[in-house]
C-alpha positions in Angstrom: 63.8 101.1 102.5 66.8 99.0 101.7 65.6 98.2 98.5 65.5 101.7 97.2 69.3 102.4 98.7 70.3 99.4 97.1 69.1 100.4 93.9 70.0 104.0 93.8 73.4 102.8 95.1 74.0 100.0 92.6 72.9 102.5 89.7 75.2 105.0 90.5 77.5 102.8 90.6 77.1 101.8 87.2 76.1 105.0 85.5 78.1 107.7 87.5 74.9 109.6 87.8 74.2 110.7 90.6 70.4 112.4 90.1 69.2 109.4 87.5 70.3 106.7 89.7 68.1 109.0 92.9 64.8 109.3 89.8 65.2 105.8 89.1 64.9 104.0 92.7 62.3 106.8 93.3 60.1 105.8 90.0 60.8 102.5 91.0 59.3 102.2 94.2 56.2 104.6 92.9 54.0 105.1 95.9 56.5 104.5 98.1 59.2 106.7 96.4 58.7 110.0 98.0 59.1 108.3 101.8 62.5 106.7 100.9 63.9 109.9 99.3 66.1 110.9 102.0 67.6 107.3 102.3 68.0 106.9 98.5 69.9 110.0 98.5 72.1 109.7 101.2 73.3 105.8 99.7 73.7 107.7 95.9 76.2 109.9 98.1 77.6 107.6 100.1 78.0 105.4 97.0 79.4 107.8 94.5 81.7 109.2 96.5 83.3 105.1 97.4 83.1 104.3 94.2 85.0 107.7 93.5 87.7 107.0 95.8 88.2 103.1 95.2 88.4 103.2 91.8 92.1 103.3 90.5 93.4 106.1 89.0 94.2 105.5 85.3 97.7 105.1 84.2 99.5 108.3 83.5 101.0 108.0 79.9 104.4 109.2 78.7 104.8 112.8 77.4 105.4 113.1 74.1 108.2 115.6 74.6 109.9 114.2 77.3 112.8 111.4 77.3 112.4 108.1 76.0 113.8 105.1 77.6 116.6 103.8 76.2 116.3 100.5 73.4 118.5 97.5 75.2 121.7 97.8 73.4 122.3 94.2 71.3 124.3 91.6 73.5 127.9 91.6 73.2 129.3 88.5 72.0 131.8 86.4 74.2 134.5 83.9 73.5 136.7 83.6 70.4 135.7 85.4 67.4 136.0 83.0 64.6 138.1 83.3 61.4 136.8 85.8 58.9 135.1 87.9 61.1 135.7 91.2 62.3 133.4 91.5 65.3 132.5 87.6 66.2 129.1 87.3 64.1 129.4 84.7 61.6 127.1 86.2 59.3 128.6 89.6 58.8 132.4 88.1 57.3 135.5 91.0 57.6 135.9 93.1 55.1 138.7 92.0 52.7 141.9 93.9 52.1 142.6 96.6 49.9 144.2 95.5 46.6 
Protein backbone atom coordinates (compact mmCIF):
# COMPACT_ATOMS: atom_id res chain seq x y z
CA UNK A 1 0.00 0.00 0.00
CA UNK A 2 2.63 2.53 0.91
CA UNK A 3 4.41 1.79 -2.07
CA UNK A 4 1.77 2.75 -4.45
CA UNK A 5 1.08 6.30 -2.34
CA UNK A 6 4.59 6.90 -2.44
CA UNK A 7 4.79 6.57 -5.97
CA UNK A 8 1.64 8.25 -7.09
CA UNK A 9 2.72 11.03 -4.55
CA UNK A 10 6.36 11.45 -5.70
CA UNK A 11 5.05 11.54 -9.47
CA UNK A 12 2.78 14.14 -9.02
CA UNK A 13 5.11 15.79 -7.51
CA UNK A 14 7.22 15.90 -10.29
CA UNK A 15 4.90 15.97 -13.20
CA UNK A 16 1.94 18.14 -11.82
CA UNK A 17 -0.36 15.51 -13.10
CA UNK A 18 -2.57 14.49 -11.19
CA UNK A 19 -4.47 11.41 -13.22
CA UNK A 20 -0.86 10.04 -14.88
CA UNK A 21 0.88 10.06 -11.65
CA UNK A 22 -2.77 7.88 -10.16
CA UNK A 23 -2.28 5.38 -13.91
CA UNK A 24 1.23 5.08 -13.26
CA UNK A 25 1.36 3.65 -9.48
CA UNK A 26 -1.79 1.70 -10.64
CA UNK A 27 0.10 0.09 -13.86
CA UNK A 28 2.89 -0.22 -11.59
CA UNK A 29 1.63 -2.42 -9.06
CA UNK A 30 -0.49 -4.48 -11.93
CA UNK A 31 -2.43 -7.06 -9.98
CA UNK A 32 -2.44 -5.26 -7.10
CA UNK A 33 -3.32 -1.90 -8.70
CA UNK A 34 -7.03 -1.87 -8.51
CA UNK A 35 -7.01 -2.64 -4.37
CA UNK A 36 -4.65 0.36 -3.74
CA UNK A 37 -6.69 2.79 -5.88
CA UNK A 38 -8.40 4.58 -3.17
CA UNK A 39 -5.06 5.09 -1.32
CA UNK A 40 -3.15 6.12 -4.48
CA UNK A 41 -5.70 8.74 -5.03
CA UNK A 42 -6.15 10.13 -1.88
CA UNK A 43 -1.87 10.66 -1.58
CA UNK A 44 -2.07 12.26 -5.50
CA UNK A 45 -4.57 14.78 -3.63
CA UNK A 46 -3.06 15.17 -0.67
CA UNK A 47 0.23 15.56 -2.53
CA UNK A 48 -0.76 17.95 -5.21
CA UNK A 49 -2.45 20.15 -3.29
CA UNK A 50 1.13 20.53 -0.63
CA UNK A 51 3.02 20.76 -3.25
CA UNK A 52 0.49 23.48 -4.62
CA UNK A 53 0.58 25.47 -1.54
CA UNK A 54 4.45 25.08 -0.55
CA UNK A 55 5.76 26.04 -3.57
CA UNK A 56 6.64 29.80 -3.78
CA UNK A 57 4.90 32.03 -5.74
CA UNK A 58 7.07 33.40 -8.64
CA UNK A 59 8.34 36.77 -8.50
CA UNK A 60 5.98 39.47 -9.80
CA UNK A 61 7.85 41.45 -12.49
CA UNK A 62 7.70 45.22 -13.08
CA UNK A 63 4.99 46.70 -15.37
CA UNK A 64 6.17 47.98 -18.26
CA UNK A 65 4.07 51.15 -17.91
CA UNK A 66 4.55 51.94 -14.50
CA UNK A 67 7.44 54.07 -12.82
CA UNK A 68 10.97 53.13 -12.91
CA UNK A 69 13.20 53.45 -10.11
CA UNK A 70 15.36 56.05 -10.10
CA UNK A 71 19.42 55.57 -11.48
CA UNK A 72 21.73 56.63 -8.32
CA UNK A 73 22.57 60.11 -9.10
CA UNK A 74 26.79 60.22 -9.55
CA UNK A 75 28.52 61.08 -6.15
CA UNK A 76 29.23 64.56 -5.44
CA UNK A 77 32.64 65.47 -5.02
CA UNK A 78 34.04 66.94 -1.70
CA UNK A 79 37.03 69.05 -0.69
CA UNK A 80 38.77 71.67 -2.73
CA UNK A 81 38.19 71.75 -6.41
CA UNK A 82 41.58 72.02 -7.93
CA UNK A 83 42.80 74.66 -10.35
CA UNK A 84 41.35 74.58 -13.82
CA UNK A 85 38.40 72.97 -13.05
CA UNK A 86 34.95 74.11 -12.92
CA UNK A 87 33.20 71.38 -10.94
CA UNK A 88 36.25 69.41 -9.06
CA UNK A 89 36.89 66.55 -11.78
CA UNK A 90 40.23 66.77 -13.04
CA UNK A 91 39.51 65.28 -16.25
CA UNK A 92 36.84 67.70 -17.49
CA UNK A 93 39.31 71.24 -17.29
CA UNK A 94 36.97 74.83 -17.17
CA UNK A 95 36.08 76.14 -19.99
CA UNK A 96 38.42 79.03 -21.01
CA UNK A 97 37.37 82.66 -21.34
CA UNK A 98 35.96 84.38 -24.03
CA UNK A 99 38.53 86.33 -26.23
Amino acid sequence: DGVAMGIAAMSVVMLRLPLTSVLLASLLLASDGLAVMPLVIVAVVVAYVLSARLTPSPAAEPAADGPRPAADPAPAVTGPVPAGSSDGHPDFPAPSPPR
